[in-house]
The first five atom37 places (N, CA, C, CB, O) and aatype in JSON, in Angstrom:
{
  "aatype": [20, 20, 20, 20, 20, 20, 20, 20, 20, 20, 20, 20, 20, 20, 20, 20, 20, 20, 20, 20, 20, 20, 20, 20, 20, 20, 20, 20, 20, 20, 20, 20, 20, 20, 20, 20, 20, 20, 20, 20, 20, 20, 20, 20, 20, 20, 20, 20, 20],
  "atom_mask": [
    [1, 1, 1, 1, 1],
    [1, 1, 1, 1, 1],
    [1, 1, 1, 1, 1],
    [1, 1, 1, 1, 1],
    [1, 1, 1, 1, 1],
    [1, 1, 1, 1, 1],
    [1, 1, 1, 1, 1],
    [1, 1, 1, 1, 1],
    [1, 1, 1, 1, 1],
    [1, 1, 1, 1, 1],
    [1, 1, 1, 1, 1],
    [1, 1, 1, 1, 1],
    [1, 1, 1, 1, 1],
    [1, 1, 1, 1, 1],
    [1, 1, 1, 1, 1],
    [1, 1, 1, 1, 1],
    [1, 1, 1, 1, 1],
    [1, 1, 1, 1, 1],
    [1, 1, 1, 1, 1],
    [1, 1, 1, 1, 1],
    [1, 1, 1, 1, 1],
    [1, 1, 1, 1, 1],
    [1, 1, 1, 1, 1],
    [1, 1, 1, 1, 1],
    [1, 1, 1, 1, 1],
    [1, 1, 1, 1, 1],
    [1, 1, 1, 1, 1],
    [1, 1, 1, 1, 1],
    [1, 1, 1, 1, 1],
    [1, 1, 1, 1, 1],
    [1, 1, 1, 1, 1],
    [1, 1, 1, 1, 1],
    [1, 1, 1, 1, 1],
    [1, 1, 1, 1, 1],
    [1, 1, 1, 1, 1],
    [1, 1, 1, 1, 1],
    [1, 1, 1, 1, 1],
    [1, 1, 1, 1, 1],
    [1, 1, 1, 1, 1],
    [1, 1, 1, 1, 1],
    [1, 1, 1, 1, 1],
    [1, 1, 1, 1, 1],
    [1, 1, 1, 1, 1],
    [1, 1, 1, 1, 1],
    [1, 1, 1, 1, 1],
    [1, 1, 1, 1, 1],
    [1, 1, 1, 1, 1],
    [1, 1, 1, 1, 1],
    [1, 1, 1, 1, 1]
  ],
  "atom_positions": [
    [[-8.67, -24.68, 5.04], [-8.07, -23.36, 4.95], [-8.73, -22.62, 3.79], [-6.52, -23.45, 4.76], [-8.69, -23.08, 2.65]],
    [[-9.47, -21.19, 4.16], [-9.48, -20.44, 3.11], [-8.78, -19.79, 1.69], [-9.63, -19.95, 3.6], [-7.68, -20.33, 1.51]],
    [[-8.92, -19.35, 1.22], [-8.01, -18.82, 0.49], [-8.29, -17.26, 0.67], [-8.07, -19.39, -0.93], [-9.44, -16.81, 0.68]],
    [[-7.49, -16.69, 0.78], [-7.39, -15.32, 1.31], [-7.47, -14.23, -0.24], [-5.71, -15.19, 2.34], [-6.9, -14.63, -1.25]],
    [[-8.05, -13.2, -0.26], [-8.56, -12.12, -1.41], [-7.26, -12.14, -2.22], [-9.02, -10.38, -0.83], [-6.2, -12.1, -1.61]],
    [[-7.29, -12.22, -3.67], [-6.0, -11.94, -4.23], [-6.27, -10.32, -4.94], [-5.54, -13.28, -5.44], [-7.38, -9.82, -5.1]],
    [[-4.84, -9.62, -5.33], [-5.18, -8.18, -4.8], [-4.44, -8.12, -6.87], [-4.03, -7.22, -2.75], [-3.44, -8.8, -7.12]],
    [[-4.98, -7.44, -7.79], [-4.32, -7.1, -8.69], [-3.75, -6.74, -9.15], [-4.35, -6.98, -8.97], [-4.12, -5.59, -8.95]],
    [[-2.73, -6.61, -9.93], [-1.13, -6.44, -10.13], [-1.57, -4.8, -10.61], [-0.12, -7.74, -11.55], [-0.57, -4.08, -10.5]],
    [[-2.55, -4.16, -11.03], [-2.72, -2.97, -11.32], [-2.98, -2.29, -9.94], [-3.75, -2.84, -12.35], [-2.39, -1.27, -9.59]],
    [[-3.94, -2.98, -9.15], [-3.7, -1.89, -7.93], [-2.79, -2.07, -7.39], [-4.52, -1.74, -6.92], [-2.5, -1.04, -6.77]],
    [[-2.09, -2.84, -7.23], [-0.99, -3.16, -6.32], [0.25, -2.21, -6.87], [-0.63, -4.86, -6.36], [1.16, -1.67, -6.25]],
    [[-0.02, -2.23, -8.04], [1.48, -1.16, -9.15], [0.81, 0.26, -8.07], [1.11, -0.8, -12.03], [1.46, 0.82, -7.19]],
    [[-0.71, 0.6, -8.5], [-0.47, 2.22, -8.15], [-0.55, 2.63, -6.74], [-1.55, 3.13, -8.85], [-0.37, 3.67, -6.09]],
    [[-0.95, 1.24, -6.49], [-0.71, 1.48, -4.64], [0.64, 2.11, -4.46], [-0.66, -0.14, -3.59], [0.88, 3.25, -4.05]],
    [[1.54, 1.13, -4.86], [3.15, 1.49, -4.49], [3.56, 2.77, -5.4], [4.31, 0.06, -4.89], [3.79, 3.84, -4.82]],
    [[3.62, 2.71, -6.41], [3.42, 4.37, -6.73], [2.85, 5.24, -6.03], [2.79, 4.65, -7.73], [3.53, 6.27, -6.05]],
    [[1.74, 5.38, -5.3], [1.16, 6.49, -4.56], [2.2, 6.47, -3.3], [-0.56, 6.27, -4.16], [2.17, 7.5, -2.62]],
    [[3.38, 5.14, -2.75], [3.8, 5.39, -1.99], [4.97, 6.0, -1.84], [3.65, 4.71, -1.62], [5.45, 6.48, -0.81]],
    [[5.69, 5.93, -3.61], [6.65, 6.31, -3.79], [7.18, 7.6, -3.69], [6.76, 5.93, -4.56], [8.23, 8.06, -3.24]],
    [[5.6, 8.37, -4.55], [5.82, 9.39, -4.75], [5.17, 10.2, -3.5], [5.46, 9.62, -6.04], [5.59, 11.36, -3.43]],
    [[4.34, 9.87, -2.6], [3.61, 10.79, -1.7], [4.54, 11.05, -0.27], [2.07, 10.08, -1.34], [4.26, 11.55, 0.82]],
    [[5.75, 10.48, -0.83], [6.44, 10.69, 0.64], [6.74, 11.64, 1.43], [7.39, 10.38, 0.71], [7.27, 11.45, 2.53]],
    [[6.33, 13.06, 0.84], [6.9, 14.43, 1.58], [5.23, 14.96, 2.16], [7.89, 15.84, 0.17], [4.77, 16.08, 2.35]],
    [[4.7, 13.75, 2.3], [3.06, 13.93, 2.77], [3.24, 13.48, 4.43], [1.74, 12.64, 1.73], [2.76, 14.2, 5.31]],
    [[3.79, 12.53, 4.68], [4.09, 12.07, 5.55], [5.45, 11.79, 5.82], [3.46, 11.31, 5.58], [6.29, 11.46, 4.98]],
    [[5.64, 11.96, 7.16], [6.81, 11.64, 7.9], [7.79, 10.88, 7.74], [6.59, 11.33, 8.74], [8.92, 11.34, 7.62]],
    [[7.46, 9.06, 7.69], [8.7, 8.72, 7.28], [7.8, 7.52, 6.16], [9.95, 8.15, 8.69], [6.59, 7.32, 6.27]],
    [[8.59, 6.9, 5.21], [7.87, 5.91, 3.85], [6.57, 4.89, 4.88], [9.56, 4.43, 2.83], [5.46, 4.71, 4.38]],
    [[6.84, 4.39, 6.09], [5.88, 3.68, 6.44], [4.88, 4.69, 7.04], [6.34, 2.59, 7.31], [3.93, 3.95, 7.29]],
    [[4.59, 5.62, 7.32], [3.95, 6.19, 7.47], [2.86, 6.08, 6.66], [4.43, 6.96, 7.58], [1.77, 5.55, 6.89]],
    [[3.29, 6.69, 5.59], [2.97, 6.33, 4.0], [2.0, 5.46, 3.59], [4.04, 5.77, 3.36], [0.84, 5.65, 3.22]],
    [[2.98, 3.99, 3.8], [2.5, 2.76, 3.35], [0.87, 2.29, 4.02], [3.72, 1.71, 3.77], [-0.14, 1.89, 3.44]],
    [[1.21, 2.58, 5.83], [0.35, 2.08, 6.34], [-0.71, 2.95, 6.07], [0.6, 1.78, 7.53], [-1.77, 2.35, 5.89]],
    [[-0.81, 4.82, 5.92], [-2.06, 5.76, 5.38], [-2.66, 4.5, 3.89], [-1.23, 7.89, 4.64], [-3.61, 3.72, 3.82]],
    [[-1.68, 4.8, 3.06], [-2.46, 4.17, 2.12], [-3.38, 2.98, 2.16], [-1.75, 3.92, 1.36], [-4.54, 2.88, 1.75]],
    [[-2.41, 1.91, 2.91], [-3.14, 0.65, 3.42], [-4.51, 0.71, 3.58], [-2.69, 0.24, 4.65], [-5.47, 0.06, 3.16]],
    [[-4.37, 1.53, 4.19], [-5.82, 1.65, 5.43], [-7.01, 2.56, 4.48], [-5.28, 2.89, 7.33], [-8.22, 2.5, 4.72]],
    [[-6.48, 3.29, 3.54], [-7.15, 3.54, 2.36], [-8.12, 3.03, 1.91], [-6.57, 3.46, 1.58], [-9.34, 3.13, 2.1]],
    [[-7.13, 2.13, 0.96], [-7.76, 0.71, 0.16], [-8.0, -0.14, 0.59], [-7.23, 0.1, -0.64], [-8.14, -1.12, -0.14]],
    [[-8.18, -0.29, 2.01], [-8.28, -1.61, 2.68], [-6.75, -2.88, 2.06], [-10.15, -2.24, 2.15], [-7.0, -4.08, 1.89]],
    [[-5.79, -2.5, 1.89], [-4.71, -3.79, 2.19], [-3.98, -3.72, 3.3], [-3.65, -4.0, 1.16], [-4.31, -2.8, 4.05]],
    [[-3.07, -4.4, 3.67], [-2.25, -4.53, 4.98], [-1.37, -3.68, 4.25], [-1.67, -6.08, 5.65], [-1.32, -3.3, 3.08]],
    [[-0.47, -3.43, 5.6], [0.69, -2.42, 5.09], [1.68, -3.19, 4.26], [1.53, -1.71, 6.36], [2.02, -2.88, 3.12]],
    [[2.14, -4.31, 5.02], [2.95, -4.98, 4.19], [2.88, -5.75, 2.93], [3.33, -5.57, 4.79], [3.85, -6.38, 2.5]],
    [[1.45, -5.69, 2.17], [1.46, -5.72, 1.01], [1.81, -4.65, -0.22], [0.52, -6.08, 1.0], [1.89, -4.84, -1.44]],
    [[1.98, -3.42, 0.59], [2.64, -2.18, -0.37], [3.71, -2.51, 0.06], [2.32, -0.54, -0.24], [4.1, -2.81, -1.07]],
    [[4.79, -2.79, 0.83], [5.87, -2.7, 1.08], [6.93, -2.56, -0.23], [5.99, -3.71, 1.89], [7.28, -3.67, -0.65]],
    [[7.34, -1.77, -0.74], [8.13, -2.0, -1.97], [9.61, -2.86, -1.65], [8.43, -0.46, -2.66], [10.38, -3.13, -2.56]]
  ]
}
């Protein structure tokens, strides 16, 4: 078994900050989550707050 990319507690903080606060950008918070995701390249459910 691989070990899969570990993601840093600094991007991971402003990831979820960008999701917190960008919510009147999009429709509903996963909306959100998954735009950003797909951003930075993480899965959605690693922003998941």
């Amino acid at each position: 078994m691989s070990k899969q990319p570990g993601y840093s507690s600094e991007v991971r903080e402003r990831a979820v900050h960008m999701v917190l606060t960008g919510e009147h950008e999009h429709k509903s918070r996963w909306a959100e989550i998954t735009s950003i995701a797909s951003k930075i390249g993480y899965t959605p459910e690693t922003l998941r707050p």
